[in-house]
N, C-alpha and C positions, 0 to 999 in steps of 0.2 A: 181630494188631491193626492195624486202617489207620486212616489217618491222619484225624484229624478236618478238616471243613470250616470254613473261619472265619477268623479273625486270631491273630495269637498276640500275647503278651502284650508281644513287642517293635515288633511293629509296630502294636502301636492304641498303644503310650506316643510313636514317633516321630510318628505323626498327630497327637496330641495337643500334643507340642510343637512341632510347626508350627504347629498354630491357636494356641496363645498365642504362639508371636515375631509371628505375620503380624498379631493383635490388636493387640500392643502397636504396631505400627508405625502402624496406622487408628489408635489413639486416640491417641497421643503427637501432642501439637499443637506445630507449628511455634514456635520460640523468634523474634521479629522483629528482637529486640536482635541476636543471633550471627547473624543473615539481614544487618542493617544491616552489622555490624561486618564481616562478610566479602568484603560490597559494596566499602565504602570499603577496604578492605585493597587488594582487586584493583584498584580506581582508583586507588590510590597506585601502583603498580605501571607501570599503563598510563602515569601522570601522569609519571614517572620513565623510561620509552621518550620520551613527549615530551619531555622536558628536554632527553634528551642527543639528541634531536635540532634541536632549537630552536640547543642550544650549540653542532653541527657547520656547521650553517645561517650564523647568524648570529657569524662571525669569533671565535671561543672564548670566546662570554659567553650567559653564563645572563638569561635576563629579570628585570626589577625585580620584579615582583608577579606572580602567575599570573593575575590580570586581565589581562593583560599579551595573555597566549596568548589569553586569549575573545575581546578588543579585535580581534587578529590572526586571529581567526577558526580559531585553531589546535584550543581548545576549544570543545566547545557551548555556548550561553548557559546552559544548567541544570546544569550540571557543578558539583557541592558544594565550590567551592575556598574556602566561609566553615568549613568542616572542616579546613580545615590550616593550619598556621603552615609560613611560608615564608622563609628568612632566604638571604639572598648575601651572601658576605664585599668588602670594598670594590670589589675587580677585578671582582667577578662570576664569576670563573672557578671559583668552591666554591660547593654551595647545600649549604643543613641543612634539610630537612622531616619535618616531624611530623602528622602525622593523628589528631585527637582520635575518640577511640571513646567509646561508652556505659561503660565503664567502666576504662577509662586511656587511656595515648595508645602512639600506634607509631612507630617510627621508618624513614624508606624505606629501602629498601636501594641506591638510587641515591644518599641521603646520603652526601657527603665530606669534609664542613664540619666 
């Protein structure tokens, strides 16, 4: 008996489940919400490298407002800083930020407030 020519019944099921993952990944449409929130995640991130450098700069104090940094030309003019709550404890030497998302809020990891 020789061996038939053709596919066997393991490898037309693994073709098969390639074309449906590779389908679901065409048709599954981009979420913009979890695009946004991921955006702002990583600008708070960058936004928090700026800080502490801002705070080595200038003599161990964190800035009043992060208008502050656009004013200073540290930030771009379009930079989303109307997305964050930004607080300094009296010294300035502590900030606390918060980054409002589409569905809660986050807290930076450069926070020590």
């Amino acid at each position: 008996m020789g061996r038939r020519a053709g596919m066997s019944l393991v490898s037309l099921s693994l073709y098969i489940l390639i074309i449906i993952v590779m389908s679901l990944f065409i048709v599954a449409k981009p979420n913009p919400e979890r695009i946004e929130d991921d955006g702002l995640r990583d600008f708070a991130i960058t936004l928090d490298t700026s800080l502490s450098q801002w705070y080595a700069f200038h003599s161990g104090s964190y800035p009043e407002t992060l208008t502050t940094m656009i004013d200073a030309k540290v930030l771009p003019e379009h930079a989303p800083v109307h997305k964050f709550t930004y607080t300094t404890n009296g010294e300035k030497t502590k900030y606390h930020m918060i980054v409002i998302l589409n569905n809660s809020t986050w807290t930076t990891p450069g926070s020590n407030l």
